[in-house]
C-alpha positions in Angstrom: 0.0 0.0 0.0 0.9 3.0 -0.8 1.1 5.6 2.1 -0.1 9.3 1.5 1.1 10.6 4.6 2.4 9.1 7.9 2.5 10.6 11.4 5.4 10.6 13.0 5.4 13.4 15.5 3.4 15.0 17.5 2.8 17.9 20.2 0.6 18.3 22.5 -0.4 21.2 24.6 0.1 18.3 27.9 1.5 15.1 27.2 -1.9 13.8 27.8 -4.0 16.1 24.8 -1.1 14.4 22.5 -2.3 10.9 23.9 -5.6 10.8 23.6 -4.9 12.3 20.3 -3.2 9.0 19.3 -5.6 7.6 20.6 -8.2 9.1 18.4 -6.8 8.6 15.8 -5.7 5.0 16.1 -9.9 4.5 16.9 -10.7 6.1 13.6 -8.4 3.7 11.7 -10.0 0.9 13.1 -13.3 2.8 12.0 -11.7 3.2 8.4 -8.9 0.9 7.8 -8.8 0.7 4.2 -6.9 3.6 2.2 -9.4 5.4 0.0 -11.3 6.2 3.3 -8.5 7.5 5.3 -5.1 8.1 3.6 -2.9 9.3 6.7 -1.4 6.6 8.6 -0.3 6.2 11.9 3.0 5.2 12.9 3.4 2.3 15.8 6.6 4.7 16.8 5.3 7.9 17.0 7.2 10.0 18.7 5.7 12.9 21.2 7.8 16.1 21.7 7.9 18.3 24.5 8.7 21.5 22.0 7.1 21.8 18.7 10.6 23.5 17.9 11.9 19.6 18.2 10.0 19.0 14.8 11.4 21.8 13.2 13.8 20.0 9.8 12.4 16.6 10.7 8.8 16.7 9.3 7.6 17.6 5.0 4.5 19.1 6.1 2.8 20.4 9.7 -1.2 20.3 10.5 -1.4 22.7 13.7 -5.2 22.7 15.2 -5.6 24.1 19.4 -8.3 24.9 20.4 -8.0 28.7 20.5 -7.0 30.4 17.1 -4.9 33.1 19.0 -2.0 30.4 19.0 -2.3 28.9 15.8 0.3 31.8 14.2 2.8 31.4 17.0 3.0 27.9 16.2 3.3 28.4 12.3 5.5 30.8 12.3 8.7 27.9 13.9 8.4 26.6 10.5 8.5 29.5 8.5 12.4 28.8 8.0 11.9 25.1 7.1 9.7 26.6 4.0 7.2 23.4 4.4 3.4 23.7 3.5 1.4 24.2 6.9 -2.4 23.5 7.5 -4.0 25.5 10.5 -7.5 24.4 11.3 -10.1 26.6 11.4 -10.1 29.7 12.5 -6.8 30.5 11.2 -6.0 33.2 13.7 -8.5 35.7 15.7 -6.4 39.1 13.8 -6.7 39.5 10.4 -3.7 42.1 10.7 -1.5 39.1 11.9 -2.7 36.7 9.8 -2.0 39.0 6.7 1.5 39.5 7.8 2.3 35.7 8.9 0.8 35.0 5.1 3.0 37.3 3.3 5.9 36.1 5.1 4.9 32.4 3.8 4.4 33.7 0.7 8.1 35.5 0.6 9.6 32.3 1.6 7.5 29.9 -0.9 5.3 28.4 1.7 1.8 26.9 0.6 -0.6 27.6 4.0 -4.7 26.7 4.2 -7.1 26.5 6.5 -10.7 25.5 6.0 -13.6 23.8 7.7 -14.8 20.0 6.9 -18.4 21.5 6.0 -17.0 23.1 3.0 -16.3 19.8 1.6 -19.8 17.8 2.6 -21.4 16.3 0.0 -24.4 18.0 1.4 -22.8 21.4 1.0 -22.6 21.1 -2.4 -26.0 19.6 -2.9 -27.0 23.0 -1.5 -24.9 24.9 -3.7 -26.9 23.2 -6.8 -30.2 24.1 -4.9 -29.0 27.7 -4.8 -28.1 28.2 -8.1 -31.2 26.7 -9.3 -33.1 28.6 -7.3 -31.1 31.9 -8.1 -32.3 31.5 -11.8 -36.3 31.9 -10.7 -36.3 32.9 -7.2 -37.4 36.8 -5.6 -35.7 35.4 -1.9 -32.7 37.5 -1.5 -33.0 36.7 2.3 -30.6 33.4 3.0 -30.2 31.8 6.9 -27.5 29.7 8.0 -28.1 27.8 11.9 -25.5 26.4 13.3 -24.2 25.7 17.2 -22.2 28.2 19.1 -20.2 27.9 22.0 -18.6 31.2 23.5 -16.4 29.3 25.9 -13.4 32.1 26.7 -10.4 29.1 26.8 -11.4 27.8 23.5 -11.2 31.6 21.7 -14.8 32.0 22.5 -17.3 32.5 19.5 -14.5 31.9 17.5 -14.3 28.6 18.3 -17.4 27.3 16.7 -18.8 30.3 14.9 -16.4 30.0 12.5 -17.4 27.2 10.7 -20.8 29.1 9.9 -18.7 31.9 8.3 -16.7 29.9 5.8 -20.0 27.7 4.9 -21.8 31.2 4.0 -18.1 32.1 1.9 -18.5 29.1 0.3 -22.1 28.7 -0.8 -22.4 33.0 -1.4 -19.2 34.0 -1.6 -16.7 36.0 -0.1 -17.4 39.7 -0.9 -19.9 41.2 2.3 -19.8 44.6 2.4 -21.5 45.0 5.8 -21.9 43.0 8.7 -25.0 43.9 11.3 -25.1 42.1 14.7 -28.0 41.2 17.6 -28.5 39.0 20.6 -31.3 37.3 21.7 -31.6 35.1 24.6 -30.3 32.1 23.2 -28.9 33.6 19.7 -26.1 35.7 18.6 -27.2 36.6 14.9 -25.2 38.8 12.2 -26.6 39.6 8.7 -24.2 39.7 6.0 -25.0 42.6 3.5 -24.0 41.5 0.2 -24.3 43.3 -3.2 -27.8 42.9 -4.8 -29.8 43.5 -1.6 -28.6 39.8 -1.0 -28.7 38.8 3.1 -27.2 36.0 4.7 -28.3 35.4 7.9 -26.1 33.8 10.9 -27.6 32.2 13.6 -25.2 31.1 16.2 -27.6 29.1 18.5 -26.2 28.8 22.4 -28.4 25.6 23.2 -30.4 23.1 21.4 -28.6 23.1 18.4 -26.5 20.1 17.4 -26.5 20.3 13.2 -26.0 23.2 10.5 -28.5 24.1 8.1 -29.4 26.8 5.5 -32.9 28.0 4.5 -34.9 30.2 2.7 -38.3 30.6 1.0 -39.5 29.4 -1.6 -41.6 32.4 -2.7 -41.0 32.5 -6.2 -43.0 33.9 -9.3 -43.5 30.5 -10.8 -44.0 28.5 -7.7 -47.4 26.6 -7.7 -47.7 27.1 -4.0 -46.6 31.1 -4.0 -48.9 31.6 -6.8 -51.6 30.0 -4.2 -50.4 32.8 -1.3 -48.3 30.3 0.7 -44.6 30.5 1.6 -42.3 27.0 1.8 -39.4 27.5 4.3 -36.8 25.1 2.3 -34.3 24.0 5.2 -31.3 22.2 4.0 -29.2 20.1 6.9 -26.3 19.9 6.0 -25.3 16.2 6.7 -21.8 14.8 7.8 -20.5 12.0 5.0 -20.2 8.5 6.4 -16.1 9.4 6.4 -16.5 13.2 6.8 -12.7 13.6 6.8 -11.9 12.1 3.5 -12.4 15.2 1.4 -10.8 17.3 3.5 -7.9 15.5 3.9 -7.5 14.5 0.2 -7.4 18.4 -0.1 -5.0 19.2 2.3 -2.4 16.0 1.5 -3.0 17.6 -2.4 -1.4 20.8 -1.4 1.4 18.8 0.7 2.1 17.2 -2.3 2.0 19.9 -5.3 2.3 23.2 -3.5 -0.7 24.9 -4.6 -3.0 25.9 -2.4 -7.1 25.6 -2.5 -7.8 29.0 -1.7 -6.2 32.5 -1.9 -4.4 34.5 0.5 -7.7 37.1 0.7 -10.1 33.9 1.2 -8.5 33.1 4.0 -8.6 36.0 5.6 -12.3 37.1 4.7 -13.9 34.8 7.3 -11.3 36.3 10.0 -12.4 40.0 9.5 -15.9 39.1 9.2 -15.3 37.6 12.4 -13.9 40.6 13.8 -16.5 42.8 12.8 -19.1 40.7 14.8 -17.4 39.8 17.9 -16.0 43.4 17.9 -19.3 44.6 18.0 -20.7 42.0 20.8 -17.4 42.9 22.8 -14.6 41.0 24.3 -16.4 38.3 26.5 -17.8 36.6 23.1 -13.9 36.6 21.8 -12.7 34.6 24.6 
């Protein structure tokens, strides 16, 4: 068999995160034990450092992911001299002003850098994409909603943390050019509207409690509907459903870029759901940023 990648070192914010890690991920090979399903292996010898700087000229490619986004740069930047592609799970960072200069710096010294969410990759997600462009051809809706979970817990970078992943999903299925961004609370929401061009609105729901899946929705109040010519509104709500192996995509996109170089999405994409970030937690102030 051929090996895509193999793990061979890893650090852990405690010994015992970096364990249970190996742990993890030794279950999920169980789970998936065949190649096509899950093409990173895991080493019987892997070793775990007490310094990511002990990786630094050892390793072809780092994945960094903690749990709060304010240390994901400090990490990346160790291997900035080794000039070796880096993925950073989502968020990238929590400042798009240090993000932009920790990705011109990769850029100067040839390093290929992402960072993405596994929802953009769902094969849900892009059976909503085909929904919206069909419906963008005879639909009036400009008004789009997006649910999703939200945890604002400070030690994890607060709404950050999970909030993210609704931000890319709206990049991804409307693009990444908002020109405003409008925020309210509720008892158990944080919402922010995204203006777009074209009186388009997507709407963010970032639900405290009670929400476990993500979603997007919108009417289907259009011109030659059977049941709007009748009066009546249709609330379409698309779920958008984990694949049996959620990780293969994503994975197959990342390893790509290990490989060849070239990276899935610009420099500006990446930093679009950061400053849109920024504009909302900036205007819910600091106890949502964590």
């Amino acid at each position: 068999r051929n090996t895509a990648c193999r793990i061979e070192y890893l650090w852990g914010e405690t010994e015992n995160l970096a364990e249970r890690l190996i742990h993890k991920i030794e279950q999920d090979h169980e789970a998936h034990p065949d190649y096509e399903a899950h093409p990173l292996e895991l080493t019987r010898n892997i070793q775990i450092v007490d310094r990511q700087e002990a990786m630094c000229r050892k390793v072809d490619a780092v994945i960094i992911a903690q749990r709060h986004g304010a240390f994901h740069l400090d990490s990346a930047k160790l291997f900035l001299a080794d000039r070796i592609p880096v993925f950073i799970d989502k968020p990238l960072c929590i400042s798009s002003e240090r993000g932009d200069e920790y990705l011109q710096q990769a850029e100067k010294n040839g390093i290929a850098v992402t960072s993405f969410s596994i929802l953009q990759f769902q094969k849900s997600t892009e059976i909503v994409k085909k929904r919206l462009a069909q419906h963008s051809l005879r639909g009036s809706t400009r008004t789009f909603h997006i649910y999703g979970p939200a945890n604002i817990i400070p030690e994890y970078g607060g709404l950050y943390f999970y909030g993210i992943h609704q931000v890319l999903l709206a990049g991804e299925l409307f693009g990444r050019s908002a020109v405003q961004v409008d925020t309210k609370t509720s008892d158990n929401e944080i919402i922010a509207v995204l203006q777009y061009q074209h009186e388009l609105q997507v709407v963010l729901h970032f639900v405290l409690t009670g929400q476990d899946d993500f979603s997007v929705s919108w009417d289907s109040l259009d011109g030659d509907d059977e049941e709007a010519n009748a009066g009546m509104i249709n609330m379409l709500n698309n779920v958008i459903a984990f694949d049996d192996n959620m990780f293969r995509e994503p994975v197959r996109v990342m390893l790509n870029m290990f490989r060849t170089g070239i990276e899935p999405f610009t420099h500006k994409d990446l930093l679009w759901p950061i400053r849109i970030m920024e504009a909302i937690t900036e205007s819910l102030g600091s106890w949502f940023v964590g």
